[in-house]
C-alpha positions, 0 to 999 in steps of 0.5 A: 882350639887355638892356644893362647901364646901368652899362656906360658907367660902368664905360667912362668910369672905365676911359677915365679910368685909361688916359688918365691913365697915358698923360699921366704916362708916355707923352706926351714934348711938351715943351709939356705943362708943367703939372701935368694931372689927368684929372677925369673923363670923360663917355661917350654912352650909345652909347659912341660919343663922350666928353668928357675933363675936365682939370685943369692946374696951373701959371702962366697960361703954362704951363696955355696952353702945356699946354692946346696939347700937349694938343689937338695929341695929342688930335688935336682942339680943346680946351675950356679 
């Protein structure tokens, strides 16, 4: 069975609506302060891992702040 090569694509675009929705609406950490944007998201071929991309608007405290809510729901570290 051939793969589709735009599957990951399709996955990542997908990953990134839901991820978005999911911060607008579902996320009650109070630190999570900023204005955060889901930029994009980068999938493996495999689609075993994926990399999130953010943007955060705010004042250098706030983005610290927003960047420490966002790792702790992440459950992993964040990149800034």
């Amino acid at each position: 069975m051939a793969s589709n090569p735009r599957r990951p694509d399709r996955v990542a675009e997908a990953m990134r609506e839901e991820i978005a929705t999911f911060l607008a609406e579902d996320v009650k950490d109070p630190r999570i302060v900023g204005l955060v944007t889901v930029t994009g998201v980068d999938i493996t071929r495999d689609l075993r891992h994926a990399k999130v991309f953010v943007s955060v608007m705010g004042s250098p405290t706030e983005q610290a702040s927003t960047f420490e809510g966002l790792a702790s729901v992440a459950g992993l570290a964040v990149d800034q």
